[in-house]
N, C-alpha and C positions, 0 to 999 in steps of 0.2 A: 740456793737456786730456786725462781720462782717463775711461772707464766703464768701470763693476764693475755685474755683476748683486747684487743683494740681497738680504736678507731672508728671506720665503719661499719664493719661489721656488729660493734658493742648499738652504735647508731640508730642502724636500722632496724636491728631486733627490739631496741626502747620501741621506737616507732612502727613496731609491727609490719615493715616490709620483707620480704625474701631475702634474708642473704647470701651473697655470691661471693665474695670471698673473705678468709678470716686473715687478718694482721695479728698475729701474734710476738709480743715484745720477753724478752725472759732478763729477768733481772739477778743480777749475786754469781753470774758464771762469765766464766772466761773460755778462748776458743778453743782452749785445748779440754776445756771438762762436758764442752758441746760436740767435740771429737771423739772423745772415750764413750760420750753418750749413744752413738754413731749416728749422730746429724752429720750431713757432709755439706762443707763450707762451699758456698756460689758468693760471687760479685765481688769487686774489687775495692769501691769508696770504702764501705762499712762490715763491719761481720755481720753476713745472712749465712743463713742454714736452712738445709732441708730437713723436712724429719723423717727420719731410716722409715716409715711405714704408708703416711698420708701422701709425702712429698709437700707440705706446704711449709711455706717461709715460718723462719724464727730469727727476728732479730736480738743483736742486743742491746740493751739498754743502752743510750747513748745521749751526749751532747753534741751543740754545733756551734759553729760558729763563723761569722763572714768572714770573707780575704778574699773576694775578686766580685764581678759581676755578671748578672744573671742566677738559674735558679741551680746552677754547677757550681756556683763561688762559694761553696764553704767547707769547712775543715769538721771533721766528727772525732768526736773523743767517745771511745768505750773503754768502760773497766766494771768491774765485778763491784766497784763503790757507786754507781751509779743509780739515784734510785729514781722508781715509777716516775714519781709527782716531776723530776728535772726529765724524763724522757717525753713524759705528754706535756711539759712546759715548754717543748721544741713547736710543737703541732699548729696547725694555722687554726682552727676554728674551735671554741669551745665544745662542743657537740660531736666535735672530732677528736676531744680530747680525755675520755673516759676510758675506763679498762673493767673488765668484771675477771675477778679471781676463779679459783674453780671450783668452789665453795658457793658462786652464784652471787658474789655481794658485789656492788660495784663501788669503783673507786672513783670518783668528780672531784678532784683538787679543784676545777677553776668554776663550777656552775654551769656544764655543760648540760644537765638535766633539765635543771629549770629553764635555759635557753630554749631546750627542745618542746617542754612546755609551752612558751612563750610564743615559737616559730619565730627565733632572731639566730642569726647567723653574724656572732658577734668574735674576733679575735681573740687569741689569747692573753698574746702579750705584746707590747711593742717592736718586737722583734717579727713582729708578723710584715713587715714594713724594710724586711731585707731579704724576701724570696718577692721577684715581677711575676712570678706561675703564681701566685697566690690571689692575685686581680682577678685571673681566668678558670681559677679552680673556685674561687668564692659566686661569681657569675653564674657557674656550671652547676652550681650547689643551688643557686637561688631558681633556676628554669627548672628543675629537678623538683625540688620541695615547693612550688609556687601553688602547686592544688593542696594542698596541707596550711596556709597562708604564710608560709614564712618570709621574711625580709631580712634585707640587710641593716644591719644597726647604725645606726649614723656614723658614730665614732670609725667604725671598720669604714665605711663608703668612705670617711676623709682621709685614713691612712691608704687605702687603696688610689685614690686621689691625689696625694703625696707620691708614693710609689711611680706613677703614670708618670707626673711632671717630672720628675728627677732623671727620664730617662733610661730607667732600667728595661722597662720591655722591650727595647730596642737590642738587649741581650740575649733576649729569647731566642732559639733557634725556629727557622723554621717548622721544621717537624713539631715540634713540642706544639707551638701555637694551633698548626693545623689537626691537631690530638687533641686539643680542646676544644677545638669549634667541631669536628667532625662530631666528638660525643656529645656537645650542647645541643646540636642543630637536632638530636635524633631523640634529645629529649620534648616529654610532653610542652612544655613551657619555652620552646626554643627565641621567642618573642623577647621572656624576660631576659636571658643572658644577655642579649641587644640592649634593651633599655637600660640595663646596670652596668656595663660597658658605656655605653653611652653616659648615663649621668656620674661615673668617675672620669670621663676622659680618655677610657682604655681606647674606646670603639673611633675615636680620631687619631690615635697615635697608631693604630694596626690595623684599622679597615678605614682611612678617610673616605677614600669612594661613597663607602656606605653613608658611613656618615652626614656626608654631605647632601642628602636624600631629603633630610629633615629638613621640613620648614620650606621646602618647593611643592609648589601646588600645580596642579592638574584639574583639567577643565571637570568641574562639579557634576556637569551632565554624565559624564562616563564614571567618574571617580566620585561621590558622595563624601568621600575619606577626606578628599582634596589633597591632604600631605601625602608624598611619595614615600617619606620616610615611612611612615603608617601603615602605607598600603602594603610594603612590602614584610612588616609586623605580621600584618592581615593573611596575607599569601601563605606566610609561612605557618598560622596558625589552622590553615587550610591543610599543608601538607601533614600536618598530625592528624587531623580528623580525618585524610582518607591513607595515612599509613603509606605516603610515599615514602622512597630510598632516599640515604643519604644527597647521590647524584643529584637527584631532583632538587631535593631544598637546598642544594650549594647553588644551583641552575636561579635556583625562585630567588635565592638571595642575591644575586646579581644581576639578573634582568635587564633592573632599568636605569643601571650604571650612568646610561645616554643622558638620561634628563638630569643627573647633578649638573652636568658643564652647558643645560641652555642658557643661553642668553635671557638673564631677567626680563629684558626689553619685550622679549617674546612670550614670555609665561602667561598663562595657563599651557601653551598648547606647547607642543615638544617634538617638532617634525624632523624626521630623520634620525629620531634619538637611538635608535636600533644602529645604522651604521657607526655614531660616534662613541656609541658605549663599548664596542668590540676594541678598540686598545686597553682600555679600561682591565675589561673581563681577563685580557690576555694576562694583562700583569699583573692583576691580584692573583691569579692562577701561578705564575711564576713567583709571584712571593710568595705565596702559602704552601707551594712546592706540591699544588693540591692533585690528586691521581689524575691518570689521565680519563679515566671514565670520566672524574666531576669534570674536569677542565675544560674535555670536549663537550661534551654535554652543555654546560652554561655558554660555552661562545655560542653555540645551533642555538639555544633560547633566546639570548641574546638579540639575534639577528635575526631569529624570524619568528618570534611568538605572535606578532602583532599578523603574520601571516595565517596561522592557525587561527587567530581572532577574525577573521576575512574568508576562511577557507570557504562558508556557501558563495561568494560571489568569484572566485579566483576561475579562470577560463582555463580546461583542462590542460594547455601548455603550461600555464605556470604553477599548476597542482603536481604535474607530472617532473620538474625541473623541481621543484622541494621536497618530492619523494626521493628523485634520484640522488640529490643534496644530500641525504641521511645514508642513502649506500642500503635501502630498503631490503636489497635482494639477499646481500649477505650480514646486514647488521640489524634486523627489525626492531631489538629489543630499543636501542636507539631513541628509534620513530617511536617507539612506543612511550617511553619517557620523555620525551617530548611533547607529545601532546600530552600526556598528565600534567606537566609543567606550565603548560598554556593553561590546560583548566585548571589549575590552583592559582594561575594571575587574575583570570577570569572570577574566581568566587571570590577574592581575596580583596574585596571591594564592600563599603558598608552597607547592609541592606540586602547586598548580592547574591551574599554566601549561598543562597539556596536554590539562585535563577537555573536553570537547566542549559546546559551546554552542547545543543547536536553538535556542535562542531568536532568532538574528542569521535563519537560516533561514526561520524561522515568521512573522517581524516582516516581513522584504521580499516575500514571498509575500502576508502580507494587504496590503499597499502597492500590489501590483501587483492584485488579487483589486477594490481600490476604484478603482483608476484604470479595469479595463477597462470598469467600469460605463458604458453612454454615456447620453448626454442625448437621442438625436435621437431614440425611440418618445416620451419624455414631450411632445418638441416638436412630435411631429404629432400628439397629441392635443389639442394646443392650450394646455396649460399654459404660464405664463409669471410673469413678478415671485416674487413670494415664494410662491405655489403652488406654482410650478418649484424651488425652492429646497428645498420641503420634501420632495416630492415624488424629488426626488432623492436626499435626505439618506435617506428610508426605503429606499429601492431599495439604496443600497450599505449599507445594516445588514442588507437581507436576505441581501444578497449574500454578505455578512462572516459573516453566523450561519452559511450555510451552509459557508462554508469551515471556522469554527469547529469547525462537529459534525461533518464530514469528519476532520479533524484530531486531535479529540481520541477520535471513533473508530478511525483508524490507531492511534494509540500506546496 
């Protein structure tokens, strides 16, 4: 009986980052001498173990093998004859495919050292070409490692390529997918997962919408980028530099949904694109099965960021009708991610990144200008029901006008 640490954790410690958790593989036992050991067996596919002290996973050595579709279609063989080099022969990526013993030597049956050398994220083996999570986990890998210089190796981009057309990621469950874009999108490089999706074909077969971004242009004067596709690269490379939540960059990834379906006839310009891209938003939200925070959040963006981009001229009714939109009183956090979301479209433009935004300023300040309005003078006047209601409603428009004409006297 033997144990090797694995995978990423072997990985990341080559390449001197943190690591968070350990894979450990044990080879030469079976589950009854991992019982007498007192690991106590979790999961049902394969034999895992906990260990009676750490608690962390030990698997065992094992094969696989396809018989259905998606990244659930396959069959595992374990036995006590199973050795290392056929267990990291399962693995998707070279680099993910090392062990070190406990003696500190490491074992690279496939080159996964020099790969990490190299910064190529190249497969193992051909078999890499029967799990579809393997498109989105090699993606995930490349936004991840892209400040280190890593790429994808041709040969893997054309099996991943292969994989796409055949149709397997349409296997995928939702959740799974939405598991990998949540952790892409939150990584430093969340741009590259897109573009490596994009040039195997993933990013058309499970985000068309997006996709279809690319290669429509927007008026020069506003947009320097011109591609929509781009901008939205842009946007998102925004929400890393100022450390938005995930909510937000699912928000910033779908925005400008509208402008894929204008009319070429009309291009540069894309009027009303905010109303036509909310089906849109709806249903990729429904396909990716995505929480309700991102969901609601991206449809409010959607529909009114270009509001937020207008907030110094909007006349305090219709400043006060977008606040109450958000439900300000009892949901500010909301409003607040919201205009972060607007100004990460706003910087997310070539040349821009650094323009200054009052409008994020101007917007949380009238937020807070109608929350401080209180209710209790109207309530000991005796108003109530829909008197109180109205009554109220006019008190923070007056209150809003005045901060208005403050406001737009300062500047």
């Amino acid at each position: 009986m033997q144990i090797f640490k694995v995978g990423g954790a072997v990985r990341d410690q080559l390449l001197g980052r943190a690591v968070k958790d350990i894979d450990w593989v044990v080879v030469g036992a079976s589950p009854e001498q991992m019982r007498a050991k007192g690991y106590r067996p979790v999961g049902d596919d394969f034999p895992v173990f906990l260990h009676p002290h750490s608690g962390e996973e030990y698997a065992l050595a094992r094969t696989e093998r396809k018989n259905g579709h998606g990244y659930g279609g396959f069959t595992f063989h374990t036995s006590p004859d199973v050795t290392l080099e056929e267990d990291l022969l399962r693995r998707d990526l070279t680099v993910n495919a090392m062990a070190l013993a406990d003696d500190g030597s490491l074992i690279d049956p496939y080159g996964g050292q020099a790969d990490l050398a190299a910064g190529i994220l190249r497969h193992v083996s051909p078999a890499f070409a029967e799990d579809p999570l393997r498109v989105l986990r090699v993606a995930r890998f490349a936004a991840r490692y892209a400040y280190l210089g890593f790429r994808v190796a041709s040969e893997t981009l054309a099996l991943m390529r292969v994989l796409t057309e055949s149709g397997e990621l349409q296997h995928l469950t939702a959740e799974r997918i939405w598991q990998e874009f949540a952790c892409a999108l939150m990584e430093d490089n969340p741009e590259v997962f897109l573009q490596v999706l994009r040039d195997c074909g993933a990013l058309k077969a499970l985000l068309p919408e997006v996709d279809l971004l690319f290669g429509v242009p927007q008026p020069a004067e506003h947009h320097p980028e011109v591609d929509t596709g781009v901008h939205i690269l842009s946007v998102l490379q925004q929400c890393v530099r100022f450390q938005q939540t995930l909510n937000i960059r699912w928000a910033c990834l779908l925005h400008d949904l509208g402008k894929g379906i204008t009319d070429p006839e009309l291009w540069p310009r894309h009027l009303g694109h905010e109303k036509k891209g909310l089906a849109l938003i709806k249903k990729v939200n429904k396909r990716f099965k995505a929480p309700n925070d991102c969901a609601e959040l991206a449809v409010l963006v959607g529909e009114y960021h270009t509001h937020a981009h207008r907030a110094l001229e909007l006349r305090p009714e219709t400043l006060l009708k977008l606040l109450m939109t958000f439900d300000i009183m009892r949901r500010p956090q909301r409003f607040a991610d919201f205009v972060a979301a607007s100004e990460m479209d706003s910087r997310g433009r070539l040349g821009l990144e650094d323009r200054l935004y009052p409008q994020a300023d101007y917007l949380r300040c009238a937020a807070e200008v109608v929350r401080s309005v209180s209710v209790k003078p109207l309530l000991e006047q005796g108003l109530q029901g829909a008197e109180l209601g109205l009554a109220l409603n006019a008190e923070r428009l007056r209150t809003l006008q005045t901060y208005v004409a403050n406001a737009r006297a300062t500047n």
